[in-house]
C-alpha positions, 0 to 999 in steps of 0.5 A: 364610502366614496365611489373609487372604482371610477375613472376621471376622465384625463383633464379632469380637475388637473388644475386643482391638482396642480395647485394642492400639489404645489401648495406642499411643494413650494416650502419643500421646494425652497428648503431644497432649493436653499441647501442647494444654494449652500452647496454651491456656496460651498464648491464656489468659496472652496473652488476658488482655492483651485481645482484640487480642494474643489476635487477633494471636496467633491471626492468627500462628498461622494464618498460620505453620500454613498453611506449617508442616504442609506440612512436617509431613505430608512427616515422616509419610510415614516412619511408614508405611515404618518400620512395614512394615520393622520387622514384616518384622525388617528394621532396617538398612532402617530405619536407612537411612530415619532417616539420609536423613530426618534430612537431608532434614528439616533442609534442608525445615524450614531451605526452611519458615522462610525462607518464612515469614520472605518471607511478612511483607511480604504481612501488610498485603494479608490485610486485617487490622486495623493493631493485630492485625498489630503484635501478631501478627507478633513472635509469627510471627517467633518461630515461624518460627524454631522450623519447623527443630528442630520439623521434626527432632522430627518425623522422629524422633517418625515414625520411633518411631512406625513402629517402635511405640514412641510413649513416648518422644516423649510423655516429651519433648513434656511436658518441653518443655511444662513448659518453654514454660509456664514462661517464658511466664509469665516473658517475657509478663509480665516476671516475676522481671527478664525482659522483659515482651513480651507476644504476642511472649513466648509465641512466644520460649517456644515457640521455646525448647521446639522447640529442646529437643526434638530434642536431648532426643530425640537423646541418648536414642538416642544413649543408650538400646541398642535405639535406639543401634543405629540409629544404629550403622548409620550410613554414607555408602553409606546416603545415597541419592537413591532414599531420598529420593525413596521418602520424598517420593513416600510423604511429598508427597501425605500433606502436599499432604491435610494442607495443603489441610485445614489451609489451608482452616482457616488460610483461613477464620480470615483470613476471620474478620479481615474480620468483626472482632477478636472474630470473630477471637479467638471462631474461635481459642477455638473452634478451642482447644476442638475440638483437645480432641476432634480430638487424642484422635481424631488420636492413635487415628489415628496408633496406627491407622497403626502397626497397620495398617503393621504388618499391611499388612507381613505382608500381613494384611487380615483384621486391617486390617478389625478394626483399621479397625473397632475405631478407627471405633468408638472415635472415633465413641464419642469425638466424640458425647461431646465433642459433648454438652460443647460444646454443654451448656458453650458458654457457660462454655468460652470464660470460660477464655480471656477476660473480653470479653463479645462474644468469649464470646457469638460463641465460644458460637454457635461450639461448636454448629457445632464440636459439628455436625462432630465426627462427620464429622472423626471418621470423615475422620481415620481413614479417612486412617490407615487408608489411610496405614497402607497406603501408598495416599495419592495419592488422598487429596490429590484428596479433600481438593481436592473437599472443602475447597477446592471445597466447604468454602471456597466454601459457608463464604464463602457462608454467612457474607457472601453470607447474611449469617450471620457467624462460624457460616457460616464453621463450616458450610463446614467442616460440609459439607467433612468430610462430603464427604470422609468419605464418599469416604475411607470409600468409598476404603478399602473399595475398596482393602481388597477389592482387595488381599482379592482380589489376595491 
């Protein structure tokens, strides 16, 4: 067994760590990057209608993400399990993870768009203007639907990524991207016969892609041997209630972190309706703009949760240090960098997205404070992979409840209407949220580490 309770010293073997790290993270991070790309296509092509489907869409999206990335962070709990299986050689275990998750996500994604479809009704008392709703539900409705397809994407994207391939999805989120932007521009507009929907256009495109991509996924394992294999593991005796409960006890917390940090944005962006259509559509350029530097540090996140589970597998916590080093690194190297862009280009940035005046002035004064906490979403972002990477997730959901919903959301509100400083306090409610649980994520993972260094 290798020496584990010995300490690197702080520079060493970082470069290999940085390039390991990155050789996950780029396909990760091109997937991302190219569902970013969508997204914009999308706000772009509709922003060009007005700033009221530009809202509407916005209002859509908010709403739908607040119940769509429960289910999402329930998909990643498979990445830490497989990962630990798969550096141990044990691939029957694996196989029996995919089947159970499969079928559990099938039935969760059918659970999340039937609840979707019961929150249209509660549209009217979100306190809304009449035209934003009558532009944004039609948009919503179409990306209810698409939560089923998408939900089995997910399981299988995380159980790739636990064995350590991240390619293969990357492949298929950009063919299904392509796919998105071409008939967003056939049904938004209503180009070469097909109807012109306008909002509502880009969410049936989107829906399309989503259905596209665990089929597409699906027939590569079905066809590609090394993954074939997986599958020929399959049996009735594999269908276990213990299975399931492994997934959803590793699964629930991770997803409980991610919906109260994603509620509290989902939350926030409502709270910029009662400021105004152009608050609105401003907070949704914004939020466009940071994704460009959150995605890259996401994706060197999910390659830090493959590396760590493969180590915490091998009981190594010497390489867990490095690996954690290495990541905080290049994220930190990475959000100064986007910083600097946003606050030198934040009154160009939000020309790519509409031609109206106020929208532009309010999405510039935006950027300074998504340039502000680039730095703390860094570091909260990481540290959560790290700790996901060994399976310690329950305390992370308490961190977020502290972070977003008892400081985030409350100094935001009070910011923006106690104080009266509008769209930019709401963004400093998110500046002090992500410090706080930076800091007590920091403070968790090296706790945990020196437990295990002497456990071991």
């Amino acid at each position: 067994m290798r020496n584990n309770n010995l300490r690197s010293s702080p520079l060493s073997g970082l470069k290999s760590e940085h390039f390991k790290t990155l050789r996950l993270a780029i396909p990760i991070a091109a997937a991302q990057v190219g569902q970013l790309v969508v997204q914009i296509v999308d706000n772009a092509m509709v922003g060009r209608l007005g700033a009221t489907p530009l809202a509407g869409v916005a209002f859509g999206g908010n709403v739908f993400f607040f119940l769509f990335i429960f289910g999402l962070g329930l998909a990643m709990g498979i990445t830490p399990l497989v990962g630990e299986l798969y550096s141990q050689g044990r691939h029957r275990s694996s196989a029996q993870i995919l089947q159970n998750s499969l079928a559990l996500y099938l039935g969760i994604g059918v659970v999340i768009s039937a609840l979707q479809f019961l929150t249209v009704p509660l549209f009217q008392y979100m306190g809304q203007p009449a035209e934003v709703l009558e532009a944004g539900t039609p948009y919503y409705e179409y990306l209810a639907w698409s939560s089923i397809p998408l939900m089995m994407f997910f399981a299988l994207r995380s159980f790739l990524e636990g064995i350590g391939n991240t390619r293969v999805a990357m492949t298929i989120t950009i063919i299904s991207n392509v796919v998105n932007i071409v008939f967003n521009y056939l049904l938004i507009y209503g180009e070469f016969g097909f109807p012109a929907m306008g909002a509502a256009g880009a969410g049936l495109s989107t829906l399309i892609s989503r259905i596209l991509m665990p089929i597409m996924l699906l027939g590569y394992f079905a066809w590609h041997q090394s993954f074939r294999r997986y599958l020929s593991f399959y049996a009735r005796a594999n269908w276990s209630r213990r299975q399931v409960g492994t997934l959803l006890a590793l699964g629930f917390p991770i997803s409980l972190q991610m919906t109260l940090e994603g509620g509290a944005f989902a939350i926030t962006g409502i709270m910029m309706g009662w400021l105004g259509t152009e608050a609105l559509a401003a907070n949704q350029i914004a939020i466009l703009v940071c994704n460009m530097a959150f995605l890259i540090v996401l994706s060197i996140g999910s390659a830090t949760t493959i590396r760590v589970s493969h180590e915490y597998g091998a009981r190594n916590f010497a390489a867990i240090r490095r690996i954690s080093r290495s990541s905080y690194i290049i994220g930190i190297v990475w959000n100064v960098f986007m910083a600097t862009i946003f606050i030198t280009c934040r009154n160009v940035l939000p020309r790519i997205f509409t031609v109206d005046q106020a929208v532009i002035d309010v999405t510039g004064g935006l950027l300074i404070m998504v340039a502000v906490f680039q730095v703390f979403d860094g570091l909260q972002s990481t540290s959560l992979c790290i700790l996901r990477g060994m399976q310690d997730v329950k305390a992370t959901s308490v961190i977020a409840f502290i972070s977003y919903i008892v400081i985030n959301l409350p100094v935001g509100y009070l910011f923006a209407f106690t104080l009266g400083v509008g769209p930019q306090g709401l963004w400093i409610g998110f500046v002090f949220g992500l410090a706080t649980a930076a800091a007590l994520l920091i403070y968790r993972y090296r706790k945990i580490v020196a437990r295990y260094e002497r456990g071991a």
